[in-house]
C-alpha positions as CSV (number, residue, x, y, z in Angstrom):
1,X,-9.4,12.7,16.2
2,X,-7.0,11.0,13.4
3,X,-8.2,10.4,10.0
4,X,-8.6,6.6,10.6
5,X,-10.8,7.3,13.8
6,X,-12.7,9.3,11.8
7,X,-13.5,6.6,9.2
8,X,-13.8,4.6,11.5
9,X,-16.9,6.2,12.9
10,X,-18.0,6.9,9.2
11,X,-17.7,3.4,8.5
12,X,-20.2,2.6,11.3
13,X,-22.9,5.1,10.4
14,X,-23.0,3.2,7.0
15,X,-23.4,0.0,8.7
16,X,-26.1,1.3,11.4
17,X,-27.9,2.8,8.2
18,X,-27.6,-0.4,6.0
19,X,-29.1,-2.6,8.6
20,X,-27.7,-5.9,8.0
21,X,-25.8,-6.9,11.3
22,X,-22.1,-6.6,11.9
23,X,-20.1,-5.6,8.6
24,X,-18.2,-8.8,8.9
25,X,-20.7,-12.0,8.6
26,X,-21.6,-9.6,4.9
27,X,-21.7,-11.7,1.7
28,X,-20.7,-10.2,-1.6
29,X,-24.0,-9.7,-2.2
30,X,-24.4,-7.4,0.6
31,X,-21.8,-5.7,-1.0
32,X,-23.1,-5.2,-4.4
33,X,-26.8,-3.8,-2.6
34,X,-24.4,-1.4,-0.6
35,X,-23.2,-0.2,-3.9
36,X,-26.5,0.6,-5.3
37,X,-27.6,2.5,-2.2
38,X,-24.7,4.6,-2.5
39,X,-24.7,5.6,-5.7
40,X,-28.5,6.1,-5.5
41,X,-28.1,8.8,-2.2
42,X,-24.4,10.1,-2.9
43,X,-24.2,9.9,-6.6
44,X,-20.8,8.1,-6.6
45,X,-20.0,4.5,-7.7
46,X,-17.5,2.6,-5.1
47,X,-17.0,-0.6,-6.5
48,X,-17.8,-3.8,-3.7
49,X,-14.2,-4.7,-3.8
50,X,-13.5,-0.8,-2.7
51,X,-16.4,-1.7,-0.3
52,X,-14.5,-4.4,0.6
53,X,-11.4,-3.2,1.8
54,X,-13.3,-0.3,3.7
55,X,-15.4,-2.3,5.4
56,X,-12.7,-4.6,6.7
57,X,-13.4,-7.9,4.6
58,X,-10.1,-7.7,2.6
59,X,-6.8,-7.2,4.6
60,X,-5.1,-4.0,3.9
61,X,-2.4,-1.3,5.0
62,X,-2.9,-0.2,8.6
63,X,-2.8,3.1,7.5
64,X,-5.1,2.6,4.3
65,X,-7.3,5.7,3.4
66,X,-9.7,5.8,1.0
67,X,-10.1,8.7,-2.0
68,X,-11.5,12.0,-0.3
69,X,-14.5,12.1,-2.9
70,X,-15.3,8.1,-1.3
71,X,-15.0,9.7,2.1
72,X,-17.3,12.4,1.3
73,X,-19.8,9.7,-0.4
74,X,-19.7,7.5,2.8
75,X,-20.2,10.4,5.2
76,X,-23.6,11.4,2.8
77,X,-25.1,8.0,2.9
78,X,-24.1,7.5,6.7
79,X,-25.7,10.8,7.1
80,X,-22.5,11.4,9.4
81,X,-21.9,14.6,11.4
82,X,-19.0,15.7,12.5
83,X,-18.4,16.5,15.9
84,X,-18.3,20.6,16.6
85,X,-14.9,21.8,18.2
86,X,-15.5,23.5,21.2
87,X,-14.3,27.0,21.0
88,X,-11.7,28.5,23.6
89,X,-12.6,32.1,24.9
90,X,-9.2,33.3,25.8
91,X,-8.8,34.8,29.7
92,X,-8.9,38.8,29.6
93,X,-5.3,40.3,29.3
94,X,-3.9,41.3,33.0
95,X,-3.3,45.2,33.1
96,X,0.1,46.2,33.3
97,X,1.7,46.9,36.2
98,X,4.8,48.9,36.8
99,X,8.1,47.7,35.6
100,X,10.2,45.8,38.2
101,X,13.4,47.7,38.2
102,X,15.0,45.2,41.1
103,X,15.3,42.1,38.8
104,X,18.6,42.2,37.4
105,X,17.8,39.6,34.7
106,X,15.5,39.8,31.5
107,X,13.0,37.5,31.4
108,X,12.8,37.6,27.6
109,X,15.8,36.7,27.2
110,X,15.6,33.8,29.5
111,X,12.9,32.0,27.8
112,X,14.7,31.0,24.4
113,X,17.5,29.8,26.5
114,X,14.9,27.7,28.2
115,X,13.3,26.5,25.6
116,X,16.6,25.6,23.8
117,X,17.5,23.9,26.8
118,X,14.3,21.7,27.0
119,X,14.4,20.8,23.4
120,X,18.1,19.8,23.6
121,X,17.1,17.7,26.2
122,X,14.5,15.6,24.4
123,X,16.6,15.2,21.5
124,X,19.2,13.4,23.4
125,X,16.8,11.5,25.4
126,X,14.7,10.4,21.2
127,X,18.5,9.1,20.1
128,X,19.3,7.7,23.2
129,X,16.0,5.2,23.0
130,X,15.2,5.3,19.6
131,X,18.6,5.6,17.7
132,X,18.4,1.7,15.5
133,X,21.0,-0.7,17.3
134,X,24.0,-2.7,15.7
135,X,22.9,-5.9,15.3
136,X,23.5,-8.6,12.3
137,X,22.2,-12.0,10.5
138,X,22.0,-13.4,7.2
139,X,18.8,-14.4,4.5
140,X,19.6,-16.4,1.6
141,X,17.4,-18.0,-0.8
142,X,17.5,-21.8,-1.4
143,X,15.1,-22.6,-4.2
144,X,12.2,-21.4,-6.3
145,X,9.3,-23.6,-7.3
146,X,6.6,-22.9,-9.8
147,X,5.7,-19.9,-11.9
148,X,3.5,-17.2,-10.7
149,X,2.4,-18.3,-8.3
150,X,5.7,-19.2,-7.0
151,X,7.0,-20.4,-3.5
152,X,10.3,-19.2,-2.3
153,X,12.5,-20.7,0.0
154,X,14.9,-18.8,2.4
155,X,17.2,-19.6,5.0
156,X,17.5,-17.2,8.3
157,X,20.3,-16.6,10.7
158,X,18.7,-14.6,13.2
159,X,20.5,-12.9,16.0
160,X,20.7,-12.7,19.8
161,X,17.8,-9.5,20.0
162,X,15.6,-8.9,22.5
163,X,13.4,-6.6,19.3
164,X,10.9,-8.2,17.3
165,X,12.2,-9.9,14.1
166,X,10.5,-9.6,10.7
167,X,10.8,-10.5,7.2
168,X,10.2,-8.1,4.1
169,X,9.8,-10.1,1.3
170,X,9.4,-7.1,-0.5
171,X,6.3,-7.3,-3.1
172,X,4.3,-5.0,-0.7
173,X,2.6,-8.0,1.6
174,X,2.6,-7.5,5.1
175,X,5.5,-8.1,7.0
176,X,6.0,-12.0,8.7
177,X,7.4,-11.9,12.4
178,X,9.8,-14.5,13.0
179,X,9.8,-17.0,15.8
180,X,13.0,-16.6,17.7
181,X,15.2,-19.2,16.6
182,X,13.3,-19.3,13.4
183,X,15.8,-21.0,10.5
184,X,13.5,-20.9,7.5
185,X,10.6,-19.1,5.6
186,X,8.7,-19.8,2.8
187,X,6.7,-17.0,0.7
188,X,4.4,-17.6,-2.4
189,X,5.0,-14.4,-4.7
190,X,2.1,-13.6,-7.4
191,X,3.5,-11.3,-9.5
192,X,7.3,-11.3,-11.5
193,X,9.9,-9.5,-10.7
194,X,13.4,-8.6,-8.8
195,X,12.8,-8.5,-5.0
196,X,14.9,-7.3,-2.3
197,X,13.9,-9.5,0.7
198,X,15.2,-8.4,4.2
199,X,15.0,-9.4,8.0
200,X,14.4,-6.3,9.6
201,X,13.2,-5.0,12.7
202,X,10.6,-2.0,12.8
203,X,13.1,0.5,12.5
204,X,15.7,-1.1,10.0
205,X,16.8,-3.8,8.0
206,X,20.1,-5.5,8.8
207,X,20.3,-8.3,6.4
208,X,19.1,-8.8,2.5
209,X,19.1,-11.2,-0.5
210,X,17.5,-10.7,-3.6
211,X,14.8,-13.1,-5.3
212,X,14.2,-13.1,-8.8
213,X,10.7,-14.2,-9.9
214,X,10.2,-15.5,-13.5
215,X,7.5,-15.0,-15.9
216,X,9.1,-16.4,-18.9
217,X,6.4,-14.8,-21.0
218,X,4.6,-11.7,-21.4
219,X,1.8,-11.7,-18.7
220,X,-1.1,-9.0,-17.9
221,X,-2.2,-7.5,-14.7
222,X,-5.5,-5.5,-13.9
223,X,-6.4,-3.5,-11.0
224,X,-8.7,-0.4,-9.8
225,X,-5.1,1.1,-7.6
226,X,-1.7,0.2,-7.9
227,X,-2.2,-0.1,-4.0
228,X,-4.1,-3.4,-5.4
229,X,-1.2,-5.4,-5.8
230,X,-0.4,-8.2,-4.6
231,X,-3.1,-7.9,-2.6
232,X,-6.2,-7.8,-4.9
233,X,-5.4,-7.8,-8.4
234,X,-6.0,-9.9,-11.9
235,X,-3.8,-11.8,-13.8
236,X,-4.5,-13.2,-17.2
237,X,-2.2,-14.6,-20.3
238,X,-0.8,-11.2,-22.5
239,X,-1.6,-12.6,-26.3
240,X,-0.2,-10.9,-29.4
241,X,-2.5,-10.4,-32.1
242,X,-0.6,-11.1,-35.0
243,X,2.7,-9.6,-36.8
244,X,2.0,-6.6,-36.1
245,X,3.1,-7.3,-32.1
246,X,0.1,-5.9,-30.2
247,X,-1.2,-7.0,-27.5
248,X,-4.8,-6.8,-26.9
249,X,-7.6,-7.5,-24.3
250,X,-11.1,-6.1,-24.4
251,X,-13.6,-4.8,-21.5
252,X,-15.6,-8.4,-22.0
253,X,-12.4,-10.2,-21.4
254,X,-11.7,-7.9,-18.3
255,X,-15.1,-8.2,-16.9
256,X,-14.9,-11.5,-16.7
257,X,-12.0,-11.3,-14.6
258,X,-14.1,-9.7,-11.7
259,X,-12.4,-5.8,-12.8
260,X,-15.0,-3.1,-13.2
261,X,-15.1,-2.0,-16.7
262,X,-17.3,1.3,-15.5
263,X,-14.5,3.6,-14.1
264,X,-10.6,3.4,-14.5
265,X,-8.8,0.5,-14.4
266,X,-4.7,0.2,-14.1
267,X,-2.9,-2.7,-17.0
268,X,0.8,-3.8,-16.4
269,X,2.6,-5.9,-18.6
270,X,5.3,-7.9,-17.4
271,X,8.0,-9.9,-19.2
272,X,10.9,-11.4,-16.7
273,X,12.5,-14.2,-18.6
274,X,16.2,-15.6,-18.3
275,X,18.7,-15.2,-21.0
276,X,21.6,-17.3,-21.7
277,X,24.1,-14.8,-23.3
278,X,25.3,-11.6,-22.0
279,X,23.1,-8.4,-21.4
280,X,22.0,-5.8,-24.0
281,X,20.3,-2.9,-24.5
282,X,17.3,-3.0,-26.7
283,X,14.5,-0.2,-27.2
284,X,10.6,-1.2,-26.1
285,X,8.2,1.0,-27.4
286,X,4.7,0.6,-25.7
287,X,1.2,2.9,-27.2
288,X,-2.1,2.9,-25.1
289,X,-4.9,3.2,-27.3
290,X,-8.3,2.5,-27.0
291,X,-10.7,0.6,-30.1
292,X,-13.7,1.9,-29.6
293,X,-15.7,-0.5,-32.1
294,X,-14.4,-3.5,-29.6
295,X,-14.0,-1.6,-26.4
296,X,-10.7,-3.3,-26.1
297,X,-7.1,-2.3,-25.1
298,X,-4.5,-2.4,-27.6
299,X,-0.8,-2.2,-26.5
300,X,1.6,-1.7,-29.3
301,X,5.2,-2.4,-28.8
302,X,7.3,0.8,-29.6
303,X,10.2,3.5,-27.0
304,X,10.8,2.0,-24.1
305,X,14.5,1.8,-22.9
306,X,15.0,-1.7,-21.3
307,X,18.0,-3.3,-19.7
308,X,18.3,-7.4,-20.4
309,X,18.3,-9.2,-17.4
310,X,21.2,-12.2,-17.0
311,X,20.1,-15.4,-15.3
């Protein structure tokens, strides 16, 4: 049994136990009494937007895995079991017999010749299938419109493939198959930043362009995982307090945004803004620190080696 089977199963001892119908007509609500009754029976706090994306309600990663110690709190509150292995007795060891002195060829040494054999075979037959085939096409972008969130236009030249066609537009959203035939695309990017967009198909990419997403001022993110984003995430305005260039956002401020200020949250700062003149090197210093009169953030700006970007 893989590990998503097995939450899988997890998953729906929680549900059977918290006996409100099928996972997916839950409110948010539902979520936030879920919450409770976990951290009442396990003694662990999983945030509804964790929830969430466990139960299915928010789209992530096929592969997505929670934290072990979630797992572990699930399977308490599910009261899950997990399934014994059945053990193998192995058959009783045949009695020697007396050596066969009229076979002129040693079995022992056959067998790693046969097994060299078998596994030469299979690896010709894995390049022979799998091995990524030639094939070409171009992306280019046409436009940008609007600042975070922005919508970017490509154009596609797709070619003659019988494999499924996708594009990357590389922020970490899912992948977009193409229509055959397709000649443009359009993706909304949340976040700032240089992104290296590619038609692709599940085994490579064959075809790139680069999009470059402006902030043109300092903006903040918040998020419980860097796995978050761009999926579920915060943005808000990154202020400075004065001449002494911090930057500064408290728990209240945070809160407010949806983030839960009772266990860790991840802050990014982000700054992508054209110049007009040529690039130079400048030092950015930035210091964590937390004022615990205000229960606030404070960012100051201070070592941090930083390339200038040209537009």
């Amino acid at each position: 049994m893989t590990k998503g089977e097995r939450l899988h199963k997890i998953v729906k001892c929680c549900e059977i136990r918290f006996n409100r119908g099928d996972a997916a007509t839950w409110k948010h609500g539902d979520y936030v009494d879920l919450n409770r009754e976990i951290q009442r029976d396990a003694n662990t706090n999983i945030s509804p937007s964790t929830l969430k994306r466990i139960f299915g309600k928010v789209a992530v990663e096929d592969d997505y895995i929670p934290q072990q110690a979630t797992v572990d709190a699930l399977k308490t509150y599910g009261k899950y079991v997990e399934p014994e292995i059945p053990q193998l007795v192995p058959p009783p060891l045949a009695q020697p017999g007396p050596p066969d002195r009229t076979n002129k060829f040693n079995r022992s040494r056959m067998l790693p010749i046969m097994l060299a054999v078998i596994a030469l075979g299979a690896a010709v037959l894995t390049w022979r299938f799998l091995k990524p085939k030639s094939i070409s096409g171009k992306i280019s972008i046409t436009r940008i419109e609007g600042h975070l969130p922005a919508t970017a236009f490509f154009e596609l030249q797709l070619p003659e493939t019988s494999d499924s066609l996708f594009v990357n537009f590389g922020d970490k959203s899912p992948w977009i198959y193409v229509v055959p035939g397709e000649k443009k695309a359009a993706h909304i990017y949340y976040i700032p930043g240089v992104f290296t967009v590619s038609i692709q198909t599940r085994l490579q990419a064959f075809a790139t362009t680069t999009a470059y997403i402006r902030s043109d001022n300092w903006i903040a993110f918040g998020c419980h995982r860097q796995d978050d984003i761009p999926v579920h995430f915060y943005a808000f305005p990154a202020d400075r307090t004065g001449s002494d260039s911090l930057f500064k956002f408290t728990n209240n401020q945070l809160s407010k945004l949806g983030l839960d200020t009772t266990g860790p949250i991840l802050t990014r700062l982000n700054n992508y803004t054209p110049v007009a003149h040529n690039s130079d090197d400048f030092v950015f210093e930035a210091t964590f620190k937390n004022a615990l009169p205000e229960k606030a953030f404070i960012a100051g700006v201070h070592n941090f080696k930083f390339q200038a970007a040209i537009v």
